[in-house]
N, C-alpha and C positions, 0 to 999 in steps of 0.2 A: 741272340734274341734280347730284346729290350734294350739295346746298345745304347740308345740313343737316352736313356733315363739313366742307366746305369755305370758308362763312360763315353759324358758329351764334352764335346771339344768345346764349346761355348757356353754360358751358362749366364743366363738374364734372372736379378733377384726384384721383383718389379712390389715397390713396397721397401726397396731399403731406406734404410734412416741410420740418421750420425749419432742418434741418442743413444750410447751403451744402454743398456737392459731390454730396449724395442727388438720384438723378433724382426724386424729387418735388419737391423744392425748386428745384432749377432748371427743370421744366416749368413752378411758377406765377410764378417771376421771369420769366422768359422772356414769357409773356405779360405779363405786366402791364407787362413794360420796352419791346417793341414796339408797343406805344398800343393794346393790343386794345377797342376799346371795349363790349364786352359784360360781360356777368357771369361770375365768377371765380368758381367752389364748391370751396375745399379742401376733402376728406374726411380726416381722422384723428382716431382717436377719442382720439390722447395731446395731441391740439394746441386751443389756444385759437383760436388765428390764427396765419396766414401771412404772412410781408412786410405785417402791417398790415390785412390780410384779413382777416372772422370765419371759422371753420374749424368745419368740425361732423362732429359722432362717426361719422355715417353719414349716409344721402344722405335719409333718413325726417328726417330733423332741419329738412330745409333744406325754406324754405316756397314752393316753386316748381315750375316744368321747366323741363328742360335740355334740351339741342337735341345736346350732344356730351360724351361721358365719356373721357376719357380716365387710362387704368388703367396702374398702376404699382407693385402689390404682390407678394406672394410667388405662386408659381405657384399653390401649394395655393388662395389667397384669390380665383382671376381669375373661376373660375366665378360663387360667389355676387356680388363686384362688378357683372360684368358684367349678372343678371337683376339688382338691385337698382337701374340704371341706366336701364333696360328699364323698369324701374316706375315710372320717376321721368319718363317720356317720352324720353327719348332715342333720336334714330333714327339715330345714327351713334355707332359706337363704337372709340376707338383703343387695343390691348394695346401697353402696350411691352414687357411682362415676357416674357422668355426662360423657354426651358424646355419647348418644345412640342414640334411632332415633327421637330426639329433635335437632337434628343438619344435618339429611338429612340421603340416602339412603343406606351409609354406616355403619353408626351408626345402623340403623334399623335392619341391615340384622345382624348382630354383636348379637343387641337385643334378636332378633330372636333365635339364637342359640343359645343362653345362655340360654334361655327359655324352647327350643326344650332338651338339657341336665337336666335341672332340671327335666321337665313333664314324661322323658321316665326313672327316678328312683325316681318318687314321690317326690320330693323334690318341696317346695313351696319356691316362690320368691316372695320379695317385691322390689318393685323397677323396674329397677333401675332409678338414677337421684331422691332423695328422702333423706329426712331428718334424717329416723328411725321411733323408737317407743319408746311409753312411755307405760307403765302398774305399777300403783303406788300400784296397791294390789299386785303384787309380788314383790314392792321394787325394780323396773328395770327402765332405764333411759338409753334406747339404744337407741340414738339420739346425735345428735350434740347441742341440744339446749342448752339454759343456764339455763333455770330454770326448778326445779322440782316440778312440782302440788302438792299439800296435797291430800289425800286421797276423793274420792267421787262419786257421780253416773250418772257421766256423762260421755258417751264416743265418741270421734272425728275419723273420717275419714277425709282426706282431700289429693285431691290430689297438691295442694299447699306447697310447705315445709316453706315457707315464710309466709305461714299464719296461719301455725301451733304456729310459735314463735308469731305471734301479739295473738294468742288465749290464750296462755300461759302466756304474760304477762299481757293481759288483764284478765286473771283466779286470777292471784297474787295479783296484783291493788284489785279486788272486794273479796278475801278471798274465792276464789271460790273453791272447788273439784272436782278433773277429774278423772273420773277410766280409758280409756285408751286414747292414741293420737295415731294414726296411719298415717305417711305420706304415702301416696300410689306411688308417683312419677308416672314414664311412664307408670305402673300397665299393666306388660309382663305378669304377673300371675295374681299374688291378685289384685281383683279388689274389688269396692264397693258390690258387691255382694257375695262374700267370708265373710266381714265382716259383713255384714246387718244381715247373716243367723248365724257367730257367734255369735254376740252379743244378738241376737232374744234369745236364752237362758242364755244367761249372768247374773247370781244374781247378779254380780255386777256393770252391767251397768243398771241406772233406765231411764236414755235418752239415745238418737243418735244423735246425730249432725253433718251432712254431710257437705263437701264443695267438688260440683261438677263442673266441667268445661266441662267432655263430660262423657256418661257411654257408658260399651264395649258391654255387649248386653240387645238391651230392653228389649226383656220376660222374660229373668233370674233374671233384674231387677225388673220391675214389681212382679213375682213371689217373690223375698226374700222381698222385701218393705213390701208385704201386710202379708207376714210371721211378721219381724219385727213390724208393726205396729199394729197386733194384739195383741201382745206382752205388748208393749213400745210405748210411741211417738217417733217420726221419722222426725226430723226437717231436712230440705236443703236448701241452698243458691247454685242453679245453676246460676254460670256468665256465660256469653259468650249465650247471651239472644236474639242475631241477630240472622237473618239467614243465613250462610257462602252462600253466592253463591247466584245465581242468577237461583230462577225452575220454569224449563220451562213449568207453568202448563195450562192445557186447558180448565180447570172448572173451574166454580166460588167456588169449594169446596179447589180447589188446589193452586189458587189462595191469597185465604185469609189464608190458615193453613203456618204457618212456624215450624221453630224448636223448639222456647222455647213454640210455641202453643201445642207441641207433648208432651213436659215436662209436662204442666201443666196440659194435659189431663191422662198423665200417673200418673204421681202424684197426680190426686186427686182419680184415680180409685183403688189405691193401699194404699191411708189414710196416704199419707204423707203432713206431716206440711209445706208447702213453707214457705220460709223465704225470703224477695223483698232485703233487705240490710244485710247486714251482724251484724250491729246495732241488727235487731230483729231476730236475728237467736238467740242470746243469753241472748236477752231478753224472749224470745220463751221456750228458754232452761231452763232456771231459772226457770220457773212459773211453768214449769212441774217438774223440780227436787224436788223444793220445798212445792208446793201444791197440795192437792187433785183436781179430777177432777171436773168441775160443775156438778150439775143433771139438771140443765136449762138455763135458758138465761134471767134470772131476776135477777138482779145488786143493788144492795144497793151502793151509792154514799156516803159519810163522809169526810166532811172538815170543815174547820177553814175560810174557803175565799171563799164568792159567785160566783167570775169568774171563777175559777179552776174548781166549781164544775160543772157547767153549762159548760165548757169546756170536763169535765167527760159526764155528761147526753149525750151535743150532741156525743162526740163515741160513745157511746153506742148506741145507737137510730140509727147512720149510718150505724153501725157495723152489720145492722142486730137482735141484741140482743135488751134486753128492761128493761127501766127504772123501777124496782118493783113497784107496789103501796102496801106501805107497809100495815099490819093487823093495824084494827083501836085503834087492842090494843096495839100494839106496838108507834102508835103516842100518846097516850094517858100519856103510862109509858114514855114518852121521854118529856111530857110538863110537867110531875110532877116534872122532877127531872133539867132539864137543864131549863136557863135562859129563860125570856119573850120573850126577843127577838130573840132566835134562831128559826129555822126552823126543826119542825117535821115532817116535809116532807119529801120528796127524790128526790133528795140530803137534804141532812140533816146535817146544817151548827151550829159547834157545838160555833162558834164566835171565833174573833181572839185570844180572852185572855182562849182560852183552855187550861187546866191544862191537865195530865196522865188521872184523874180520869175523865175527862169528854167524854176523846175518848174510854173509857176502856167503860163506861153505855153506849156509842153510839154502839159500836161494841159488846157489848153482846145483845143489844134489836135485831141488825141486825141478829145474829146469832140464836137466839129464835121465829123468824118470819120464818114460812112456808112459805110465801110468796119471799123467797128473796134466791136466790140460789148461790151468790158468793160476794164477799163486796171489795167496792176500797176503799181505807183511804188515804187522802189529807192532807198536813201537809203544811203551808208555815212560813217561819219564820219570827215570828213577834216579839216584844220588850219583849212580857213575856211568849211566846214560850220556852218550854224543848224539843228539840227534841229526846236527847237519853234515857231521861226519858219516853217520851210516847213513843218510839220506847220498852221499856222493857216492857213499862206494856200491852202493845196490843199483846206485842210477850208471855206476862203470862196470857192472859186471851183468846187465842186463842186455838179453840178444836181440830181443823182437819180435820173439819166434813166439811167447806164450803173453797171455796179459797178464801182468804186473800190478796190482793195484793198493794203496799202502793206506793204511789209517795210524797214524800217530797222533793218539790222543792226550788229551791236556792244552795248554791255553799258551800263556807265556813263553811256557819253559819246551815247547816243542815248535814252536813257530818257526826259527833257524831252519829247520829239517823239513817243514812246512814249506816253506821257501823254495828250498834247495830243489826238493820233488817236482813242482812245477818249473822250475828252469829247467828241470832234465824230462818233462815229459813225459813224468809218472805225474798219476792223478792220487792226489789224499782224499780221504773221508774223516770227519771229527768221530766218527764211530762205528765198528766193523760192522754194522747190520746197515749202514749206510754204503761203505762200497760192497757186501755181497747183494745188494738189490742193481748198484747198477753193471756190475758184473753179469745180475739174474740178464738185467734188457740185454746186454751184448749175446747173450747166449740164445737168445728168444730171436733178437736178430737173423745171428748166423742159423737158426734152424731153420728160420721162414725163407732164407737166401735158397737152402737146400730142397726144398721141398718141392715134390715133382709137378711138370707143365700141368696146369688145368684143363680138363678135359669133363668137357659139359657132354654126359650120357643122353640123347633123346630117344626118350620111348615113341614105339607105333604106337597111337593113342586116338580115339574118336573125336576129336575136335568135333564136328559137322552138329552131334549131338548136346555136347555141352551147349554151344553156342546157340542152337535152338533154345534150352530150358532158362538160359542168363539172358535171353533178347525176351521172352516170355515175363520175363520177373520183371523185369525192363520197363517193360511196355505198358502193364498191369499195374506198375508203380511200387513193386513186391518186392520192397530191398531186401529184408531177410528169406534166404531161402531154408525154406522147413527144410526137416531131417531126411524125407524121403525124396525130394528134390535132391539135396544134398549126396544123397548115397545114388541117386541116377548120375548125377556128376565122376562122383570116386568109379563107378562102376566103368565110366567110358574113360577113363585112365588107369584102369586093369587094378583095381583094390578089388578084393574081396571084402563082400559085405552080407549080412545073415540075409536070408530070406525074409520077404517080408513085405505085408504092402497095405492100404488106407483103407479102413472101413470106415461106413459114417452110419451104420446102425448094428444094432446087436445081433442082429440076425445075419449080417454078412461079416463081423468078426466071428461068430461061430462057423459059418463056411470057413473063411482063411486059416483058422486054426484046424480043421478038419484035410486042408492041406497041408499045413506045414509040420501040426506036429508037436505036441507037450516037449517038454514046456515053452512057455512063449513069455516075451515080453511085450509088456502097453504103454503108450505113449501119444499124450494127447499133441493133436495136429493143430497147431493156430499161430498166422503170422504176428499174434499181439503178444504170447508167451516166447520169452527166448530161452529162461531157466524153468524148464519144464518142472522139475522137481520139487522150486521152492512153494509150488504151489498144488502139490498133489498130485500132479500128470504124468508119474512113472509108477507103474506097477510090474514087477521082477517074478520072475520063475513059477507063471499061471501054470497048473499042471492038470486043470480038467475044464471040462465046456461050464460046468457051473461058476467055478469062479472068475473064468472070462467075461461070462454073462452080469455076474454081480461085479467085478472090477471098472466092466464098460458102463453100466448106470451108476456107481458111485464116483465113479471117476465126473461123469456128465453132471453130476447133481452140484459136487461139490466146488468142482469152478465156474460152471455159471453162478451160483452163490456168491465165490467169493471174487469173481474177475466179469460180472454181467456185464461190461462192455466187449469180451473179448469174443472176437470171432473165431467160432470155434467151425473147423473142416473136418471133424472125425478124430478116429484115433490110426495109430502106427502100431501092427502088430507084425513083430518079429520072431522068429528062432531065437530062442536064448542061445548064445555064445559059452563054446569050451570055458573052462577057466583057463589062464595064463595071466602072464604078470600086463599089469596094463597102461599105457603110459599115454602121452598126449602130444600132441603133432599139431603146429597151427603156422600161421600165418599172420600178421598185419602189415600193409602197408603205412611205411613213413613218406610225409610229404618232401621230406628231403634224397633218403636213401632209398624210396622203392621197398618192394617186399621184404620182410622180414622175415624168415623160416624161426621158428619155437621150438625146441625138444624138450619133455622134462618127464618124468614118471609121473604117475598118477596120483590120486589119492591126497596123503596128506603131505607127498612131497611138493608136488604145485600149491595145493590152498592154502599152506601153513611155512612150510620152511623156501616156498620160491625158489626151491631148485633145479633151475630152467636156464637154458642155453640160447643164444639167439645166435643168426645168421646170416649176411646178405643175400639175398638168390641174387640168378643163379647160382646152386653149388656142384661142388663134382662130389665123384665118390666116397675120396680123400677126407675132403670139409665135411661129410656128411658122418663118416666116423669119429671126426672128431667132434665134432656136437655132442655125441655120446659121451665119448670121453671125457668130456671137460665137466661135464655132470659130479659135485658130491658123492651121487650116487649109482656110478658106474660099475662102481663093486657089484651092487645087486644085478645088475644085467650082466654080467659078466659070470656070476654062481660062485657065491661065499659057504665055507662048513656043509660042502657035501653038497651041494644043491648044481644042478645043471646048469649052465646058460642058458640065454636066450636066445631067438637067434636074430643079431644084432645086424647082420645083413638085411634081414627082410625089413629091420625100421631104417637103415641107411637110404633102402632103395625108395623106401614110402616119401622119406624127405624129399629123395631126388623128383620122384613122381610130383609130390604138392610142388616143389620148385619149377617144376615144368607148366603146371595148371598155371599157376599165378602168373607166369612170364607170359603166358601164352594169352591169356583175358585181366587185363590189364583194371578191369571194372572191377572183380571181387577187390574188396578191402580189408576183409576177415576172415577167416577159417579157422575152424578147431575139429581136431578127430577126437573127440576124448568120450570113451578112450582107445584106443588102440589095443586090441589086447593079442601080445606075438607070445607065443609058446617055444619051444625048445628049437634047436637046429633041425632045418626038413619038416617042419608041421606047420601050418596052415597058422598066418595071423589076419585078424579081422578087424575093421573099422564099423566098431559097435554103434558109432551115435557121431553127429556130423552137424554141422551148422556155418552154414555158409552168409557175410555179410554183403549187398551189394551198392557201389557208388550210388546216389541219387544225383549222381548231373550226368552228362549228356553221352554216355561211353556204351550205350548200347552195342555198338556197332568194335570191331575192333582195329 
């Protein structure tokens, strides 16, 4: 796939020039200086030859085809290049030239068409506003950049071109190997997802390492990520982490999701490595290029200096992961052989005056314990410290078998041993909380690797009814659907919901109550109120017909008062609800990734401390416990100091349930259950209060 952008036998640079610093001049040095061994076409019609190259006025000149064009003149000229490339056979085309629709509505439409030409005779485009590409396994270097990577198994996306050159020379600086760089620019065509799904078969890329700033579309994303990932690790640094604009949302579910929350939720459904700084994207990188994956999450710790390693223990331990307690026979074989005063423990302090051979018996005892699934080695330099000495001998007494991962810190005086590590294919960190974080990804990895087949649960559920009450809201122009619309909704997707139903005078909430039953709660009906409460429209645990009667006139006095525009339908009189713990259950839809699922406790864990889980729909069973899980506050559903659980099944399945509603009527854009109130294991959970948001364009129908 993409063969023909990625290893073209022919390569037209249309736009070259003799002038060193000119980016056509340095695109056909570039290749020609990384051993490209195909065919080189400068294009310009002022130039004989190029570095030695014949060069011809236009591409009609040259007695051949080209497999790839890559374009480098003025914006005005990219159009005709581009078809003239086209005609020449080219089925991969790369723009470097700026000026598209990064500079406003002209450039866009310009874009556009340039686009719209490639797409209707196959030809694929990179760009444009874009740096090139690099692919060091075919020996090509079609880019502007200055330097060319050494061979190896790492490959880059980015749509940044400016940060393809800090990658590359931070590749150089560390002796690093890159199998390809791809600048994406304005990404008219090729986007991240073109490549995710090449490289997903790539023998020669053993990572991915993204830098994103926005993707063109989520589910094709999603879809090639979790291809890729299954694969390969799949590391990203998405910037641009606010959220553009200001939305207008009317749940508490809409409310707290932003953009980068949609990322993070996409990306962790699909088994990509986030990267927070750009620092651990390639620290991230490393540990996967270079190590095996862990089988667990038990750490062996090795150093030379007590604070370091205790500085190792706590990551780990916050990470999530955990300190080994090593075999008693492994502390056993480590007090025979190392000094009195070292610690056979874990961390396991081999003392400052450690020779080669002391780190060598520390890191093979770690390596022959069952007990210990991956090893960090601390090194600080001290007055009879070897660093590039014990750097060789731990990189010659290493299997394969567990990850290895070393931080020798210090500047000058550890750099040798710094060295060494990378020629042997252990990865350094300048500080132990830097390799156990990327230790933490490899491990987060290989668990998402394990994790069993997806299997989307569908309920028997009354679609026929829903779809009448959302074509009704529809039709009437009724985007917000009230509470008790909302709960006819939950109801035809088997939630339990209190009894309860609309009265619009006092004399028929005194009947309704006469059915249903002390105590009740009130609840004014108007599609121009959505936070009933903040304006007087909830009254709690009525417990006789008098103060029904006085709640339903003071309730009616006091918001026509204060909201005399608002159309008021009556009021919502329910059964007051058991007590139980009560949490919140919602939904929004992202315009990139599709619905959103919400979990979070009630109360003042959502309004105050936001502690709330999100999730792509649809989910399975699996994802739907772990939403809980991932919760701060899972402790409390789970029953702390004597107190019962809850039962966390009945909210896994509610998730499932909203996951099915929203996939299933594609118009809702909002939902909240809040709150939810589920009670112990075996009792009956209820969805107290409901509010449902609906599209205003054209989705009536489904």
């Amino acid at each position: 796939m993409l063969s023909h952008l990625l290893r073209p036998q022919a390569v037209a640079v249309i736009g070259a020039s003799r002038s060193p610093g000119k980016v056509g001049h340095e695109l056909v040095a570039n290749l020609q200086s990384s051993g490209y061994a195909g065919t080189i076409v400068p294009v310009n019609p002022s130039a004989r030859d190029v570095l030695g190259i014949p060069c011809y006025p236009d591409l009609n000149a040259f007695q051949g085809t080209i497999d790839l064009a890559i374009i480098a003149v003025p914006t005005p000229l990219v159009k005709a290049s581009v078809e003239s490339a086209m005609d020449k056979g080219a089925k991969a085309i790369v723009v470097i030239t700026a000026g598209f629709k990064e500079i406003g509505k002209e450039g866009a439409a310009l874009e556009r068409e340039i686009a719209g030409l490639c797409k209707a005779r196959g030809v694929r485009l990179l760009g444009p506003n874009c740096l090139g590409l690099i692919n060091t396994h075919h020996h090509m270097n079609a880019s502007f950049a200055k330097k060319m990577p050494k061979q190896g198994g790492i490959s880059v996306i980015s749509q940044s071109g400016a940060l393809c050159t800090a990658i590359l020379d931070w590749a150089a600086g560390r002796h690093l190997g890159l199998s390809k760089l791809i600048s994406m620019g304005n990404k008219a065509d090729l986007s991240e997802t073109d490549f995710l799904t090449s490289f997903a078969d790539d023998p020669e890329t053993r990572v991915i390492v993204g830098y994103l700033e926005s993707i063109v579309s989520g589910d094709r994303f999603i879809k090639a990520a979790e291809l890729a990932s299954s694969h390969k690790p799949l590391v990203i640094f998405k910037a641009g982490v606010t959220q553009a604009g200001v939305k207008a949302a009317s749940s508490h579910t809409g409310s707290l999701a932003g953009a980068d929350i949609a990322y993070g939720a996409a990306f962790k459904r699909s088994g990509v490595i986030r990267a927070e700084t750009f620092e651990a994207l390639f620290d991230y990188a490393v540990a996967f290029a270079m190590q095996p994956l862990p089988k667990g999450d038990r750490v062996a710790i090795i150093t030379n200096a007590g604070g370091p390693g205790i500085m190792a223990a706590d990551a780990v331990e916050a990470s999530g992961m955990h300190v080994s307690t090593l075999a008693s026979g492994t502390a056993t074989a480590l007090r025979e052989k190392l000094p009195a005063a070292a610690s056979v423990n874990n961390p396991i302090d081999v003392l400052g005056d450690a020779d080669p051979d002391r780190y060598v018996m520390a890191v093979n005892a770690a390596q022959n314990d069952d007990s210990v699934d991956a090893i960090i080695v601390i090194l600080t330099p001290q007055a009879m410290t070897k660093p590039a000495e014990t750097a060789r001998a731990i990189a010659a007494c290493t299997r394969g078998e567990k990850p290895i991962l070393a931080s020798f810190m210090g500047g000058e005086d550890v750099m040798p041993g710094r060295d060494e590590l990378v020629q042997s294919n252990l990865p350094d960190y300048t500080s132990p909380e830097r390799a156990v974080a990327a230790l933490h990804a490899m491990w987060e990895y290989a668990s998402w690797l394990k994790r069993p087949p997806r299997v989307i649960t569908r309920f028997p559920v009354n679609r026929r009814r829903v779809q009448r009450i959302l074509h009704r809201h529809q039709r009437l122009k009724q985007f917000q659907v009230g509470e008790a619309a909302a709960k006819e909704i939950l109801l035809a997707y088997d939630f339990t919901v209190p009894s309860g139903d609309v009265a619009t005078t006092v004399e028929e909430a005194q009947e309704l109550v006469a059915k249903i039953g002390f105590p009740v709660a009130m609840k004014i009906v108007s599609p121009d109120i959505i936070h009933k409460s903040d304006v007087g429209g909830v009254r709690l645990n009525l417990d006789s017909t008098a103060a029904v009667q006085d709640a339903f006139d003071l309730m009616m006095l006091r918001i026509q008062q204060r909201l005399p525009q608002a159309r008021i339908h009556g009021v919502y009189i329910e059964k007051m609800c058991r007590r139980g713990r009560e949490v919140i259950l919602g939904m929004t839809r992202d315009p990139q990734f599709g619905p959103m699922l919400m979990f979070g406790l009630g109360g003042i864990f959502v309004e105050v401390m936001k502690d709330v889980t999100f999730h792509i729909a649809p989910i399975t069973e699996v994802e739907a416990m772990q939403m809980l899980e991932s919760t701060k506050s899972f402790a409390l559903l789970k029953g702390t100091r004597g107190q019962a659980s809850v039962d966390l099944s009945a909210i896994a399945i509610s998730l499932q349930r909203i996951s099915q509603l929203v996939s299933d009527f594609p118009q809702i854009m909002e939902m909240d259950i809040n709150p939810f109130i589920v009670g112990e294991v075996g009792g009956e959970s209820i969805a107290a209060d409901a509010r449902i948001t609906l599209s205003k364009g054209d989705s009536a129908h489904e």
